[in-house]
N, C-alpha and C positions, 0 to 999 in steps of 0.2 A: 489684441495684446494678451499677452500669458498671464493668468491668474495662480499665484501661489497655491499649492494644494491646500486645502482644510487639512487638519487631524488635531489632537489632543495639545495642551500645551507638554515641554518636556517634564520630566520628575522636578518638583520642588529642588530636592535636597541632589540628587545622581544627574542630571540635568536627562542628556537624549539619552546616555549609558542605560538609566533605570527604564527608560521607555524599550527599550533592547531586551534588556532583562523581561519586563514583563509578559513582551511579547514569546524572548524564549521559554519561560516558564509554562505558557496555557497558549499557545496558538489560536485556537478555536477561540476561545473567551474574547481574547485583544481582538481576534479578527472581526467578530462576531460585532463590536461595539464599536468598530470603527466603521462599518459597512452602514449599522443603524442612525449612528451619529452624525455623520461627515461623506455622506452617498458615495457614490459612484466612483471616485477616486479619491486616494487621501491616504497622506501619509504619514509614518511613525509618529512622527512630530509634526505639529504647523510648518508648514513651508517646506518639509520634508527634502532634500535633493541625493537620498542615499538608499532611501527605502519607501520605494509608495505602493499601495493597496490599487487594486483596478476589479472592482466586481461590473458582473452580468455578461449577457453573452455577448455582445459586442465586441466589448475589451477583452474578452477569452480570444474573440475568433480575432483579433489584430493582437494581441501579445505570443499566442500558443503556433499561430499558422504565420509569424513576421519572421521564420529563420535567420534573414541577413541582417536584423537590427536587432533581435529580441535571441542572445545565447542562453542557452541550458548552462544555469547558475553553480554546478558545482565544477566546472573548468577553473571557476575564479577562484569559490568560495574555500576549497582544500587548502589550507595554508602550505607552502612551498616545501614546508620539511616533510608536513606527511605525505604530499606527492612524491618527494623523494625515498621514502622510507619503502613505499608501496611499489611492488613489481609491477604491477600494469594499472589501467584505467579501464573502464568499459562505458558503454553503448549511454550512459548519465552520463557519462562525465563528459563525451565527446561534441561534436559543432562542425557543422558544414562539409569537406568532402571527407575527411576521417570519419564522421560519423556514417554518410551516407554509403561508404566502402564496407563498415561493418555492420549495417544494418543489412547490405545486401548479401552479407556472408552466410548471417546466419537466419533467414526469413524462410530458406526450402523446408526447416523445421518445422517452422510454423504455419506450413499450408495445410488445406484440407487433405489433400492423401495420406498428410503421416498424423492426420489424428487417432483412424482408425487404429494403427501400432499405439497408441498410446493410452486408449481407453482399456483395454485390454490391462494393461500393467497398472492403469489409475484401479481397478475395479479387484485385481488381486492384492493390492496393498490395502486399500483402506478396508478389503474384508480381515486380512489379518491385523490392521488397528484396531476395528473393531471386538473383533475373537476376545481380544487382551483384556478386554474392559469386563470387570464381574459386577454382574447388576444387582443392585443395592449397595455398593461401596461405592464413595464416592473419589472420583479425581480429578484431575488437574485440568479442565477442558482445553486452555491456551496450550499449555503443553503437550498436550494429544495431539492436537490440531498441526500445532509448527510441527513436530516429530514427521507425522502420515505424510503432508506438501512438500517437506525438507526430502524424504524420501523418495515419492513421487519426482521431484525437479529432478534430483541424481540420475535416479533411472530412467526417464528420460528423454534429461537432455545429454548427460552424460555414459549412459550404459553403463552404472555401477550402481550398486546398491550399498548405502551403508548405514544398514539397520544398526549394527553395535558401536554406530559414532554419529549419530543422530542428534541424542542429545546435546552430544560434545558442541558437535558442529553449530547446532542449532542456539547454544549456548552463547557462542561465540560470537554471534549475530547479534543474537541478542544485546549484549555488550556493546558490539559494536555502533550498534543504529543509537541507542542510550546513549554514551557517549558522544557523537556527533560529531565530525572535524570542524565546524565552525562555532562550536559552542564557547560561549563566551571566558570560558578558563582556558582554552585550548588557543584559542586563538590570542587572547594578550599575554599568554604567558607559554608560547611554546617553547619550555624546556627539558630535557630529557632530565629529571631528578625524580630521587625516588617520592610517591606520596603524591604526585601530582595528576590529574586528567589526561594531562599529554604523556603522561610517564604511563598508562592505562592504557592508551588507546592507541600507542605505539607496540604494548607486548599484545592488544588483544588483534591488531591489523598482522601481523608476525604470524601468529601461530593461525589465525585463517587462512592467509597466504601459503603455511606449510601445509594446510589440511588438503587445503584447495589442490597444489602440485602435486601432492601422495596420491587425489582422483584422477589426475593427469597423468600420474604413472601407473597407474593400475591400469589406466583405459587404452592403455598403449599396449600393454602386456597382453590386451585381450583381445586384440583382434581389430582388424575394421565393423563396423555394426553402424547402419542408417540414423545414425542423430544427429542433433545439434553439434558436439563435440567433434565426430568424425568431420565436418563441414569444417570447423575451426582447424581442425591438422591439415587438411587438405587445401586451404585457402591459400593463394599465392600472389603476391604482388606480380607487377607490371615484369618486375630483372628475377622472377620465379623464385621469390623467398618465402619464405613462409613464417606464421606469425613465431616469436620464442616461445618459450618459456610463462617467461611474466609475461607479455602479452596476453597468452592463454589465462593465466591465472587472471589476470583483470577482468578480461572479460566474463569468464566465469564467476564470479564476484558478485559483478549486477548481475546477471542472468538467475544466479542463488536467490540472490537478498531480494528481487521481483518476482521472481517464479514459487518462492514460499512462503513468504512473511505475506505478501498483501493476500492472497488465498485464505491464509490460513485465518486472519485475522476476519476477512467477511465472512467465514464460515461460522464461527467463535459467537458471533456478532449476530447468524441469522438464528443460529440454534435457540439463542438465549432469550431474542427476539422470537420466536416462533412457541417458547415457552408460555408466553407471557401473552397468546394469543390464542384463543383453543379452537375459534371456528378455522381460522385459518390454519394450525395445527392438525386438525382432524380433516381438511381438505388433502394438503400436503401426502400424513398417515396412508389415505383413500389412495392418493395417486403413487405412492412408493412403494405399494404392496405388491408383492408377488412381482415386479419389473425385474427386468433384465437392463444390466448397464448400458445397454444401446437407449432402451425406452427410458431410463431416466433422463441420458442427456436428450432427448427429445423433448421431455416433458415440460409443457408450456408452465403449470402449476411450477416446480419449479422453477423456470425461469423465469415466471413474477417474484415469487420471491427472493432470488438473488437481485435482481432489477432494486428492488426497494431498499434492502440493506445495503448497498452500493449508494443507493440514493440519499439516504438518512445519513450513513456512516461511511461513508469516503474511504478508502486506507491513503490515499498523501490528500488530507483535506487540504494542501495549498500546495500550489504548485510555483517557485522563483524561477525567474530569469531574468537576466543581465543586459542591458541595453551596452550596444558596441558602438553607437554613433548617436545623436539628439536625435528625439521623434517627440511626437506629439500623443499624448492622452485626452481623448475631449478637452476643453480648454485648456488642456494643461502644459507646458514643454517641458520634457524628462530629460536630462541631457546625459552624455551619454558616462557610464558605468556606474548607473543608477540601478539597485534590485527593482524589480516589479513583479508583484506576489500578486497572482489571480486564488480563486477560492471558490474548489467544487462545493464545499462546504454549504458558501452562501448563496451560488448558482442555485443548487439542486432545492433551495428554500423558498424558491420564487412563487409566492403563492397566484400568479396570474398564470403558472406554466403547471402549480404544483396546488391546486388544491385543499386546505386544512394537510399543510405541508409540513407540519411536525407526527402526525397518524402516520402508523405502519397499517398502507392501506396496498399489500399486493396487488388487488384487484386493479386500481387504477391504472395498468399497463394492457389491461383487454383495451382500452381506447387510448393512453397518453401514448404521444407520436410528438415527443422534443426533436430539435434540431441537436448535432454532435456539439452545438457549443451552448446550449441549454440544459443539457445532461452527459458527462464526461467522463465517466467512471474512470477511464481508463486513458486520460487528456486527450491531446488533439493535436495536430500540426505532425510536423516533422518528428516529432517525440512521441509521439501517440504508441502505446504500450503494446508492442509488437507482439505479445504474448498473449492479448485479449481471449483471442478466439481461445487456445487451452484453458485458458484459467475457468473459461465458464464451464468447457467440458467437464477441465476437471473438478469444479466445484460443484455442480448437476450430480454427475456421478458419485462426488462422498455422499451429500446429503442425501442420496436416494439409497445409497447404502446401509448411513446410519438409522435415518427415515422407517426404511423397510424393517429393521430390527427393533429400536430405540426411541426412546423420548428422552432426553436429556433432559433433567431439572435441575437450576442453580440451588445449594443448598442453602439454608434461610440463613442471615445473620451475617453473610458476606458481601461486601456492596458490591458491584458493579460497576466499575467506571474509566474512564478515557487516559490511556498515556501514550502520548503525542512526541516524537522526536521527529526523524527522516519520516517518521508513517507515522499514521494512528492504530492504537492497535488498545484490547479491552487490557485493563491494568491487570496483570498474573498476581498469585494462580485467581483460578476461577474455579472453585469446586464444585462440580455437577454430579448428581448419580444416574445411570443411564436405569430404564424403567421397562421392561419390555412393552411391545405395543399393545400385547394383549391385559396389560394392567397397567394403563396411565392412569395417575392420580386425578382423582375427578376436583381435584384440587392445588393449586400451586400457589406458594405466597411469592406478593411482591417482589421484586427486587429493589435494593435500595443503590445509593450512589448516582456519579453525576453522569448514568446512562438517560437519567432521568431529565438530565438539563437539554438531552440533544433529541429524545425522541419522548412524544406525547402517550408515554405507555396505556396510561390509565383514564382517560378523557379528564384529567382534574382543572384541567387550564391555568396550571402554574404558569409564570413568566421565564421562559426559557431562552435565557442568550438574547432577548431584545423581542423575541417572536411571541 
């Protein structure tokens, strides 16, 4: 017989609403204390039948790899006007043969022969990001970071460069992901008036959809050119059509907002980290020197270190999906168009997989050998982040870039800390001054904020999120 799930009782005063609230407000924190509280399953509320929790790998590898029961949550979760407002959808938003159709359009992108074209272009940008930065002034590291990735994804996936709307663009994402289409003002009060969230998130969807088709007209103007993009003009239905317009733009959409924001953000994340660590810093330094962009992306030393920052800091520390029909959670029956939120978050903290699993301890990847639903950086199943293999290239490649020149230090007095919408990303700006390597400070202070809630910087064994 079916056992009610555990979780919290509702809000005193807002009843389940405040419990919605809190969890939109601090994801990680709510997730964090329901996983410690109420195990293995458990939802928003007691008895939950609208939103339940499912940690470890188990429940990863039956919610993430269940395609025909378990749909990718934002088909549902867009509220009906801003799917209408929006020219297309892409590769998130989609389910079953629509999605499988466009997964397979655009994956020749993302095989091994067309990395080699891409290292090349990843290793020319981020030296001219670099260039930019005068050391001993300090700037904006978040903003550096999404600018160089935003750039990088353009060029490509789509064979354009748009160094002098970078920002713009990048801006507008920004915005966008903030905002959120099922964030609690948007969604009980979708109406177009001026002063409202849905009134925001309507003019900031508009003008990236216009940015977005101005790259679609440029890329036309220029020629055929081997990427992603060209795959997308070229792709033809069964009666030989081809996708529109907005279609394109949809797609291109998610392809952006995955191909830049999550890079950018474990970049942000490793530097800062890597600060705040100097054996492992001066390890790193050793192996970036003097490389050439090939030997970076080879380099194991770096690839521990992305491993770990991935591992501690997730960029979507939860992942939703939507039940289409009744299934079962260990004792539990979900019926069906119930969310069920799994959490790389609290996976990646299993101290029986993960050893004193709040440590930034790189090294532990010369021996840890997780299973894909024990460690998921990048999820699993049918959704599983089709873009993996670049993003490490190209995150290998900056950091061996920046690496080889630089030591990034956060300036003192600015805290550090997590904001969480569609991604997790370090809360902006983040002021760093870049240091050259042949004068790293034989000294760096602290960081403060609540980077300190989620990773064991300083061995002080504060209580951290339950851990």
């Amino acid at each position: 017989m079916s056992r009610p799930v555990p979780g919290p009782p509702p809000s005193r005063w807002t009843g389940r609403r405040g419990n919605a609230h809190a969890y939109a407000a601090d994801p990680v924190a709510y997730t964090a204390r329901l996983h410690h509280e109420f195990g293995p399953v458990s939802g928003l509320v007691h008895g939950d039948r609208r939103q339940v929790f499912a940690f470890g790998a188990e429940h990863n590898r039956t919610v993430l790899t269940g395609g025909d029961v378990f749909h990718t949550v934002l088909e549902y979760a867009i509220p009906a006007r801003i799917r209408q407002a929006r020219r297309g959808i892409g590769l998130l938003n989609m389910n079953g043969p629509d999605h499988r159709a466009a997964r397979h359009t655009v994956t020749p992108s993302f095989r091994p022969q067309a990395m080699g074209r891409h290292a090349a272009v990843i290793a020319r940008l981020a030296a001219e990001e670099v260039d930019s930065w005068v050391p001993g002034r300090a700037f904006d590291l978040t903003a550096s970071m999404r600018r160089l990735t935003l750039r990088i994804a353009c060029q490509c996936f789509f064979g354009v460069d748009i160094a002098r709307d970078a920002d713009s663009i990048g801006a507008l994402v920004q915005q966008m992901l903030a905002l959120r289409y099922f964030a609690t003002p948007i969604r009980y009060f979708p109406f177009d008036l001026p002063g409202t969230p849905y009134r925001r998130l309507l003019t900031v969807i508009r003008r990236l959809d216009d940015a977005l088709a101005s790259i679609v007209d440029a890329r036309r103007s220029a020629g055929e050119q081997p990427d992603l993009l060209q795959s997308l003009l070229a792709d033809r239905d069964e009666q030989g059509r081809g996708l529109s317009d907005d279609q394109l733009v949809g797609q291109l959409t998610t392809l952006l907002v995955a191909g830049h924001e999550t890079s950018s953000s474990t970049l942000s994340w490793a530097l800062i980290l890597l600060s705040q660590h100097r054996p492992d810093l001066d390890e790193v330094l050793d192996a970036a020197a003097g490389r050439t962009p090939e030997e970076h992306a080879g380099s194991t030393v770096l690839d521990r270190i992305l491993k770990e920052t991935l591992r501690l800091l997730p960029p979507g520390p939860n992942t939703a999906r939507i039940t289409v029909a009744p299934t079962m959670l260990g004792e539990h029956e979900i019926p069906a168009w119930c969310q069920v939120v799994t959490s790389k978050y609290v996976t990646h903290r299993d101290p029986a997989r993960f050893p004193e699993p709040l440590r930034f301890q790189p090294e532990r990847w010369e021996t840890a050998s997780p299973t894909r639903y024990e460690y998921l950086p990048y999820g699993a199943g049918p959704h599983v982040c089709i873009g993996a293999a670049f993003a490490d290239l190209e995150m290998k490649i900056v950091l061996g870039a920046i690496l080889s020149r630089h030591v990034l230090v956060p300036v003192p007095g600015n805290p550090v800390s997590r904001e969480v919408g569609l991604l997790m990303s370090p809360k902006g700006p983040v002021p760093v001054v870049a240091h050259p390597v042949s004068a790293v400070p034989s000294r760096v202070d602290r960081v403060e904020g609540d980077l300190n809630e989620m990773v064991d910087l300083y061995g002080d064994e504060r209580w951290r999120l339950g851990w």
